[in-house]
PATORVEX-449240 format. One line per field, with one value per residue (C-alpha): residue number from 1; residue in three letters; x, y, z. Coordinates in nm, 4 decimals, padded with zeros to 6 digits. Layout:
num = NUM,...
residu = ALA,...
xx = X,...
yy = Y,...
zz = Z,...
This chain:
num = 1,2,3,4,5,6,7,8,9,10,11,12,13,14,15,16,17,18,19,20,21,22,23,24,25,26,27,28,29,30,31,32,33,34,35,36,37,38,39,40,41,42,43,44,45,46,47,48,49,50,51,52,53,54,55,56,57,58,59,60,61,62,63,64,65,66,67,68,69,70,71,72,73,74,75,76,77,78,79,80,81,82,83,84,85,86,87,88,89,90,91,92,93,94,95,96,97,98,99,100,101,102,103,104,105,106,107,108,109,110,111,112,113,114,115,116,117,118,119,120,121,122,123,124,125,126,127,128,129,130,131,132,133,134,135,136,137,138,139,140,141,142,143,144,145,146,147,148,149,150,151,152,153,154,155,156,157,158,159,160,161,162,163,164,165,166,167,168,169,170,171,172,173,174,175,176,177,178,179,180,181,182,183,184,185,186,187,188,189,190,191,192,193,194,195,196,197,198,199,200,201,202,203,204,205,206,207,208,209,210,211,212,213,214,215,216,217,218,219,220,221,222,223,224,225,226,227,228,229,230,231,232,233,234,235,236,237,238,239,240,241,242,243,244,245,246,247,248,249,250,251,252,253,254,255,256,257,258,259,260,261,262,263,264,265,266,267,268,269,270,271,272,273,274,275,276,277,278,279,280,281,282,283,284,285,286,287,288,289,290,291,292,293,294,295,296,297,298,299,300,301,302,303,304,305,306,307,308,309,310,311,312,313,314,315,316,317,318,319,320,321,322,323,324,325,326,327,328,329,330,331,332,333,334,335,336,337,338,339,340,341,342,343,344,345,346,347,348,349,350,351,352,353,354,355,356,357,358,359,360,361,362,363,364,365,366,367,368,369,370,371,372,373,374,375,376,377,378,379,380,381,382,383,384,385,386,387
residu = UNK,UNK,UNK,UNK,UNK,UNK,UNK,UNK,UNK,UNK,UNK,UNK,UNK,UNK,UNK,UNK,UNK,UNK,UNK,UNK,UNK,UNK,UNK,UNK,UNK,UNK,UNK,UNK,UNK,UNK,UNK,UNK,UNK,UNK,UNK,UNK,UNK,UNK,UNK,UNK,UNK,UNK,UNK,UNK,UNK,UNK,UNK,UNK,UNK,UNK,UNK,UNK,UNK,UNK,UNK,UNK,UNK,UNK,UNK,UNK,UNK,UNK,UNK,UNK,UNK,UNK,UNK,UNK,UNK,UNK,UNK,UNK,UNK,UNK,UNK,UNK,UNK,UNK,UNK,UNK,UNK,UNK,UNK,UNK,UNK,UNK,UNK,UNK,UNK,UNK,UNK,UNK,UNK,UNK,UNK,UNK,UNK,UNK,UNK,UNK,UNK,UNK,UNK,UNK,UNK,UNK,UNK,UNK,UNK,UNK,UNK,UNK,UNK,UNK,UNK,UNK,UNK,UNK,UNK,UNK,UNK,UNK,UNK,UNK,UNK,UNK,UNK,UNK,UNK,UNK,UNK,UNK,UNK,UNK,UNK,UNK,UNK,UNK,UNK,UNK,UNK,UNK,UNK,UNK,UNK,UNK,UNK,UNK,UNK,UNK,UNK,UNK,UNK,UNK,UNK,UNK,UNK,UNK,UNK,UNK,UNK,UNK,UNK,UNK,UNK,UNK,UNK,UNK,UNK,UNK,UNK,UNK,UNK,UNK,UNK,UNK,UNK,UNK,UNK,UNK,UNK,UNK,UNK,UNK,UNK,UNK,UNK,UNK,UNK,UNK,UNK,UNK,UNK,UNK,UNK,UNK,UNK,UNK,UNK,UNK,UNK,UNK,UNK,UNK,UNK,UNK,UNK,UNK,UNK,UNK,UNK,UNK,UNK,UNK,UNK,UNK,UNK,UNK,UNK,UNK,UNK,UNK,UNK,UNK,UNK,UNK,UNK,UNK,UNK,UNK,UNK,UNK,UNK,UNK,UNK,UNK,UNK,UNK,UNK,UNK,UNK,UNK,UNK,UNK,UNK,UNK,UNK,UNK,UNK,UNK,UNK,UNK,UNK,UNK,UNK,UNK,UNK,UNK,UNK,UNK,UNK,UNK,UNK,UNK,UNK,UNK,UNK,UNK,UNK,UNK,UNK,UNK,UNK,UNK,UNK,UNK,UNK,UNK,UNK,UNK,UNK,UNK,UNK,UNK,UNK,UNK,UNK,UNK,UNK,UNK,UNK,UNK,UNK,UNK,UNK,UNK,UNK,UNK,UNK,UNK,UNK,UNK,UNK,UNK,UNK,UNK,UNK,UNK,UNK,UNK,UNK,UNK,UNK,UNK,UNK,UNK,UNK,UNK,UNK,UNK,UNK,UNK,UNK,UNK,UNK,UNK,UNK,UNK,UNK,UNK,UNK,UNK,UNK,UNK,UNK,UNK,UNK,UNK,UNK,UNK,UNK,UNK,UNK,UNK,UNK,UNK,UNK,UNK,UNK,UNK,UNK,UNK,UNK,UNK,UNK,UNK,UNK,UNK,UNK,UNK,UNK,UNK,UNK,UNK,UNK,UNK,UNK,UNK,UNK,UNK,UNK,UNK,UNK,UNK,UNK,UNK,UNK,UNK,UNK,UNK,UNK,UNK,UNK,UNK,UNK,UNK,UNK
xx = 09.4006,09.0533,08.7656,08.5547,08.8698,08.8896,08.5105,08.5735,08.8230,08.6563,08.3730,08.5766,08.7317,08.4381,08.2853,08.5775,08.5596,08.2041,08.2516,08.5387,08.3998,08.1233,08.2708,08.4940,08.1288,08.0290,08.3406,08.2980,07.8932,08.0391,08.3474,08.0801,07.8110,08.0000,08.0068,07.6897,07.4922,07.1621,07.1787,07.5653,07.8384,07.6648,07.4162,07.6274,07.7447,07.9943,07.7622,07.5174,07.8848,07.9544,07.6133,07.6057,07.8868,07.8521,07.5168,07.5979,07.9024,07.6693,07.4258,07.5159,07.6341,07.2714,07.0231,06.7259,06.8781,07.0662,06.8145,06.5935,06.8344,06.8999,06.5388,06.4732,06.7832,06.6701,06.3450,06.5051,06.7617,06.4789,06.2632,06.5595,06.7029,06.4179,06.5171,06.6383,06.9983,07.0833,07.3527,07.1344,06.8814,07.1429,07.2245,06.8640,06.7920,07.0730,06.9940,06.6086,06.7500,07.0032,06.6662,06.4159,06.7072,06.6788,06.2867,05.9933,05.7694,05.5312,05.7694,05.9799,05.6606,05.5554,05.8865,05.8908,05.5598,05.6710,06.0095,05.8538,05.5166,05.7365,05.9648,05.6804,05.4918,05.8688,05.8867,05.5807,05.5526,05.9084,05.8422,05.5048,05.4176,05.1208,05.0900,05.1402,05.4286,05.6987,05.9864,05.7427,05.5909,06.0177,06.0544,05.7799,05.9427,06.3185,06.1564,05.9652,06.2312,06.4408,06.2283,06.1417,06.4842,06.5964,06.2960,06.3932,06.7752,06.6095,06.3993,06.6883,06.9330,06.6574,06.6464,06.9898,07.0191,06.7614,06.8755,07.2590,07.0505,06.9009,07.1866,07.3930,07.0852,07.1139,07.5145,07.4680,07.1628,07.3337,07.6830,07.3825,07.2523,07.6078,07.6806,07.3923,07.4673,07.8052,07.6639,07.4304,07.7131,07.8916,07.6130,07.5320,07.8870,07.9453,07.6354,07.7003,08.0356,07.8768,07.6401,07.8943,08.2048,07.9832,07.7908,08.1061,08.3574,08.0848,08.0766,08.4479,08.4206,08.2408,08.4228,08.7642,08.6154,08.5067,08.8662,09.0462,08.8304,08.8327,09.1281,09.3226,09.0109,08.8937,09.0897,08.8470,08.5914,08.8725,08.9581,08.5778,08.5988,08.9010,08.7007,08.4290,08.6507,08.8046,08.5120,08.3380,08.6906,08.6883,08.3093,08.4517,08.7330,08.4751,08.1995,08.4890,08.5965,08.2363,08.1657,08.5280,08.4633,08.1517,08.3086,08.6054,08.3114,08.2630,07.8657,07.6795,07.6472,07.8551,08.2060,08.3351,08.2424,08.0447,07.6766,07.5502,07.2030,06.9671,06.7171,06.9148,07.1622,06.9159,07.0170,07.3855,07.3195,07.0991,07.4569,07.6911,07.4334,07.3869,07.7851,07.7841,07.5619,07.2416,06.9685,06.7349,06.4041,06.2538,05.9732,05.8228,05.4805,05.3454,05.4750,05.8100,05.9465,06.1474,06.2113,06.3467,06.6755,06.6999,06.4144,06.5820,06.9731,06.7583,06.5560,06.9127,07.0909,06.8439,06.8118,07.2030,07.1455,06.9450,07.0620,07.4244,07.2608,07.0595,07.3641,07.5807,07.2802,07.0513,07.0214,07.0729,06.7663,06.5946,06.2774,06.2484,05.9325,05.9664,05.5720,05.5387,05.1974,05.0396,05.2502,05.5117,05.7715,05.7693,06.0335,05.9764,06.2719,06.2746,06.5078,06.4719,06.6256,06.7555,06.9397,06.9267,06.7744,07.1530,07.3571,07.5287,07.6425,07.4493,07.3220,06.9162,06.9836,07.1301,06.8336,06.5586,06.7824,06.7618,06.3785,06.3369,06.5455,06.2898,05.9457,05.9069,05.9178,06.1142,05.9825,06.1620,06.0196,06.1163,05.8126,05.6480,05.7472,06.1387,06.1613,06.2803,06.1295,06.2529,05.9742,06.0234,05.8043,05.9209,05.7428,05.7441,05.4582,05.3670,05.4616,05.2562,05.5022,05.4686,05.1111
yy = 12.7950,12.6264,12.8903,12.8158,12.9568,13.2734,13.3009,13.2594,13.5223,13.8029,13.7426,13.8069,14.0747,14.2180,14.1821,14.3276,14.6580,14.6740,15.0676,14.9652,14.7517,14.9666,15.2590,15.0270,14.8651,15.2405,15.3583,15.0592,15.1157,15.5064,15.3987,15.1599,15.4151,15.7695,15.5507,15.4849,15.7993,15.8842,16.1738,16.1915,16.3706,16.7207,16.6496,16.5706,16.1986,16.2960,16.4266,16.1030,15.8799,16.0939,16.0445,15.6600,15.6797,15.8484,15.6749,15.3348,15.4382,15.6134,15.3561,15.1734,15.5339,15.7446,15.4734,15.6602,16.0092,15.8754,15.7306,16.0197,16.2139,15.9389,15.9163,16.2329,16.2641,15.9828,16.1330,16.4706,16.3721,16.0828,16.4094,16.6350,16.3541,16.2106,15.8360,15.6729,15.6796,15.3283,15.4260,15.6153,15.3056,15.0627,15.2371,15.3418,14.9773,14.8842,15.1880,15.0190,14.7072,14.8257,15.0571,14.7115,14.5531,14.8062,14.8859,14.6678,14.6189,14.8196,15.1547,14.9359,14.9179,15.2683,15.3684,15.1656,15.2815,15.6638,15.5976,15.3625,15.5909,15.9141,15.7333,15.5078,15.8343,16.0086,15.6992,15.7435,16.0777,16.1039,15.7242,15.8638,15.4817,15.3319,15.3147,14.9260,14.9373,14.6301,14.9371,15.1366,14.8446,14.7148,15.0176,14.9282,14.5039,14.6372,14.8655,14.5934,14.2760,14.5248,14.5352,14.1447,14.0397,14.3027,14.2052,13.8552,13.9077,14.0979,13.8415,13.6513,13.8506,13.8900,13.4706,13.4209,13.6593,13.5256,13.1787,13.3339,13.5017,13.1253,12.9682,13.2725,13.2484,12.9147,12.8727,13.0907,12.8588,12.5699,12.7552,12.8753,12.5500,12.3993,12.6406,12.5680,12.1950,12.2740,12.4629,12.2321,11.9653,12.1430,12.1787,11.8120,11.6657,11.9557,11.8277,11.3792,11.5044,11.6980,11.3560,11.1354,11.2869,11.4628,11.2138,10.9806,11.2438,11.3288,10.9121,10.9222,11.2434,11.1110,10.7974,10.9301,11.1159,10.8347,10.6320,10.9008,10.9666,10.5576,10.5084,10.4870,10.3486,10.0964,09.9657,09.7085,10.0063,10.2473,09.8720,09.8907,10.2846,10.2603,09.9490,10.1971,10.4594,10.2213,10.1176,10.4432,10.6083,10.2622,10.3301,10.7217,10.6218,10.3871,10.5911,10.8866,10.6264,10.5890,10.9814,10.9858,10.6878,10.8181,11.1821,11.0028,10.8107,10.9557,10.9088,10.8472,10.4642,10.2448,10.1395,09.8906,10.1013,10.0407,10.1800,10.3656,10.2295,10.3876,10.2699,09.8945,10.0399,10.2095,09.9374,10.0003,10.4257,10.2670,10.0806,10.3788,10.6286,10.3526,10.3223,10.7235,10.6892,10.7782,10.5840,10.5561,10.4503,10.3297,10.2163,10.1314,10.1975,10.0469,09.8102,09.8200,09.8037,09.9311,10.2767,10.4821,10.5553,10.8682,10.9420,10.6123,10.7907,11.0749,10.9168,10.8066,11.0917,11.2944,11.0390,11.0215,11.3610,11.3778,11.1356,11.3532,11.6732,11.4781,11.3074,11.6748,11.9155,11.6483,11.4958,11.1766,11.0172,11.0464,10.8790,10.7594,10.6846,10.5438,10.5243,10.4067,10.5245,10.4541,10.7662,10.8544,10.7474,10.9898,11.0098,11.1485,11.1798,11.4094,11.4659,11.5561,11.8840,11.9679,12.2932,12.2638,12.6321,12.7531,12.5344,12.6406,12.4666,12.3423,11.9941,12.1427,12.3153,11.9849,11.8448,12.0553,12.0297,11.6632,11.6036,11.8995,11.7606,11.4243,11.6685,11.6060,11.8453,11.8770,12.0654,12.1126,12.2507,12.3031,12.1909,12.3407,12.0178,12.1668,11.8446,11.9107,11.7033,11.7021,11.5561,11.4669,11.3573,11.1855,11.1062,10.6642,10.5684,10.2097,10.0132,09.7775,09.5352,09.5978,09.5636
zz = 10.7599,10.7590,10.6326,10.9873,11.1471,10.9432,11.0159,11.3541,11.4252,11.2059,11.4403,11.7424,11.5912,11.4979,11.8706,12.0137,11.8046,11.6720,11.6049,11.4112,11.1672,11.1289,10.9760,10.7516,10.6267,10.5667,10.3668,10.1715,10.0727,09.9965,09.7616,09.6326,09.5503,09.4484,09.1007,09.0709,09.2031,09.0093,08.8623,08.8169,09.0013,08.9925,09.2262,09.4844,09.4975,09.7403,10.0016,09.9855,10.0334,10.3521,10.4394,10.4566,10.5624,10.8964,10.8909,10.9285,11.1451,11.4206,11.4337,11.7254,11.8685,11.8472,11.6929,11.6306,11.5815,11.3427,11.1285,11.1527,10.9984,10.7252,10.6319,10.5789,10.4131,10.1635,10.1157,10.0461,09.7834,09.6905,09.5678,09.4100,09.2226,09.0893,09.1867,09.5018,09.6109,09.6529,09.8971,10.1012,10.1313,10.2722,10.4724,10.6052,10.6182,10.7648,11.0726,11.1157,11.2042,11.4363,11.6042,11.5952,11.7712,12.0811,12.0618,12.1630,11.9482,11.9724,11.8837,11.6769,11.3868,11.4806,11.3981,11.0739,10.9571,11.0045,10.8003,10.5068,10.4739,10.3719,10.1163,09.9634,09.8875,09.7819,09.5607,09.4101,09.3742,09.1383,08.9471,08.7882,08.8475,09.0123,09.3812,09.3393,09.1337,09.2348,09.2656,09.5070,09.7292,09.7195,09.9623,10.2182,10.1843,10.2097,10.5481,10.6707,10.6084,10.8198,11.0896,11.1234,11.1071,11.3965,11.5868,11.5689,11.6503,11.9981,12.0761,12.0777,12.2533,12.4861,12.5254,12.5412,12.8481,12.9560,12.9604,13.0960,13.3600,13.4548,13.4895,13.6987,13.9506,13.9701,13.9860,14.2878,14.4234,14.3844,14.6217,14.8203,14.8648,14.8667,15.1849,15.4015,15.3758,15.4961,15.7898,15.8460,15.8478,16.0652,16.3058,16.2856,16.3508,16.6621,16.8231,16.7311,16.9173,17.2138,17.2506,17.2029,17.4282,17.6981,17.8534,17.9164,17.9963,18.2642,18.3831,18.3784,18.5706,18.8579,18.8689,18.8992,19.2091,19.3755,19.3031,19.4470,19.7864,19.8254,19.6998,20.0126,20.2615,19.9793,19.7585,19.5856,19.5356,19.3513,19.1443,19.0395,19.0100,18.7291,18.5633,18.4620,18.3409,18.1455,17.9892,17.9472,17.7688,17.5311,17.4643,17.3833,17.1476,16.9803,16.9268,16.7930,16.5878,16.4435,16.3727,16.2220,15.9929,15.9040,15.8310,15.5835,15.3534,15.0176,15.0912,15.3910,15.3086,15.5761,15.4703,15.7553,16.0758,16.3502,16.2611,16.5149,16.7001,16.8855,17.1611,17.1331,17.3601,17.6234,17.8573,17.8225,17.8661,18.2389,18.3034,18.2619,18.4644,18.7698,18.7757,18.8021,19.1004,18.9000,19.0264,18.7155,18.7226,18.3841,18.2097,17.8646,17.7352,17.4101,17.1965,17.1037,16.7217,16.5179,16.4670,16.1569,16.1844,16.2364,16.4943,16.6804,16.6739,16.8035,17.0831,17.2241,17.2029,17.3732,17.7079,17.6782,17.6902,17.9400,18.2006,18.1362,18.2918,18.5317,18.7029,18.6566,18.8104,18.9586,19.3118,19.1990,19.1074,18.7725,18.6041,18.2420,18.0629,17.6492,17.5174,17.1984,17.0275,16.6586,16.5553,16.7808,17.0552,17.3276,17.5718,17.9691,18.1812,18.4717,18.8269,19.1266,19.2113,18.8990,18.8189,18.4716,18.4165,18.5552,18.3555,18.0473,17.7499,17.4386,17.5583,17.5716,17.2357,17.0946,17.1827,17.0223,16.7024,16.6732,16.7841,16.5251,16.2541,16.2654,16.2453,16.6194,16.9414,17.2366,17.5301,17.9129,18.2420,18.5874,18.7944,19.0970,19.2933,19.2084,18.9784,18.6063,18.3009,18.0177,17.7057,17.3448,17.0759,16.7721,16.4806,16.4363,16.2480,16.2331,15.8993,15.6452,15.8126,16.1730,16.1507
């Protein structure tokens, strides 16, 4: 078995039961040092092995209790014996960098100062060496080394949650994110349908009402009647066709199907209202260009729109006015007698959604003269080109 895989699995192991492996590291520094104990068996080897022992077994259990009670242990025995228990040490070092691991650092050195400052002087005090001797100043290094290296194994702990942290906030952005598109999707197809299905089902509508009251009295006028349903339910299927085309692409490039215009079929949208019986008088400000393509999807949907609840809750007759400025297109159309303010469904609200979608506004009143207007403004700024 390869030596990286041995490494490996120890290191899982040793995740999985960290307790575990550190009571067999602390039978294994006691074995190690009831041989070598300074000063020899009769001043108690035994008791500095258990010591360590349960020492570096607690550490992870009661940090800083723990190596409270193992310095002053170590200073104690340090002063009895005469010499420093190497046992003892270990194990003290190995309980300052589990504490500088769980400190900041500010009470991690405070803490290291008040457990190296005792034993330096302990050390000094039984070597009868100078206070600059290599085996003295080896305590404060051993204390210190301790201290750096489980300050720098915080720090990163501290990054790598950190950096775990980052990228669980932004897993959960990006579903966040991933969500309102959906909903947003969702909104956007519901209302291309409403514009797309209403406004003909409502020509159809009217025209099947007329064929069947002339029907019998005028034959040639129910002949003419059917035509336009014909036409308006193959303009349906067609533009269903088009959302459902659009819906199947991988992207939102075009992939065979019919794009869909804007203003370029305003003439078309007068033809379907004046076969309704919706006399529709129109007129265009400004000069006419081209318009982005969303703002100009927009601008049609919302007459479509609003030539649909003109003919359903109008008299009859409605107005439309197309200005193009330096900045904007604005779109006026209003009715006479419109009941609009009674009417349910989601045609005004479709409306405000797609002039707001383009930056622009959408605002609709019922007049004192009893007529209804309905007035959007969509941002169109002129290009370098159409200059």
């Amino acid at each position: 078995m390869p030596f990286t895989t041995v490494v490996a699995r120890i290191r899982r192991s040793a995740m999985r039961h960290p307790l575990l492996i550190d009571a067999a590291l602390g039978a294994v520094l006691a074995a190690a040092d009831d041989r070598h104990f300074e000063g020899g068996p009769s001043h108690g080897g035994v008791w500095v092995g258990i010591l360590a022992w349960a020492a570096v077994g607690c550490r992870r259990l009661w940090p800083v209790p723990t190596l409270a009670i193992i310095a002053v242990a170590t200073v104690a025995t340090t002063l009895r014996t005469d010499a420093q228990q190497p046992a003892l040490m270990i194990a003290m070092v190995v309980v300052v960098y589990t504490v500088a691991t769980g400190l900041d650092r500010l009470r991690m050195w405070a803490t290291a100062t008040a457990v190296a400052l005792p034993l330096y002087v302990a050390a000094v005090y039984t070597s009868d060496s100078s206070w600059w001797a290599p085996q003295n100043l080896g305590v404060l290094a051993w204390i210190g080394l301790a201290t750096a290296i489980g300050d720098a194994s915080r720090l990163r702990q501290a990054y790598v949650a950190e950096v775990e942290e980052r990228a669980r906030r932004a897993e959960q952005t990006r579903d966040g994110e991933a969500r309102r598109r959906v909903v947003e999707e969702r909104i956007r197809i519901a209302r291309e349908l409403h514009d797309v299905v209403s406004h003909h089902i409502a020509m159809i509508n009217v025209q099947a009402g007329a064929a069947r009251h002339v029907l019998s009295h005028q034959p040639e006028a129910a002949d003419s009647a059917l035509e336009h349903i014909r036409r308006a339910s193959d303009t349906v299927l067609r533009e269903l066709g088009s959302v459902v085309g659009v819906l199947r692409q991988a992207d939102d490039l075009d992939s065979g199907t019919e794009p869909v215009r804007g203003l370029a079929r305003f003439a078309e949208l007068l033809g379907t209202s004046g076969a309704a019986g919706l006399h529709v008088e129109h007129q265009q400000l400004g000069t006419i260009r081209e318009l982005p393509a969303l703002v100009d999807l927009a601008a049609y949907r919302i007459l479509q729109e609003s030539l649909t609840n003109a003919q359903k809750h109008g008299a009859g007759t409605a107005s439309v006015t197309i200005r193009y400025t330096a900045g904007h297109v604005v779109l006026e159309v209003t009715n006479t007698a419109g009941t609009h303010g009674s009417a349910g469904g989601y045609g005004l609200v479709g409306m405000r959604e797609r002039a707001t979608a383009t930056g622009g506004t959408l605002k609709t009143e019922r007049r004192p003269d009893g007529t209804f207007r309905v007035r959007a403004v969509l941002p169109a700024p002129i290009t370098k080109d159409q200059r």
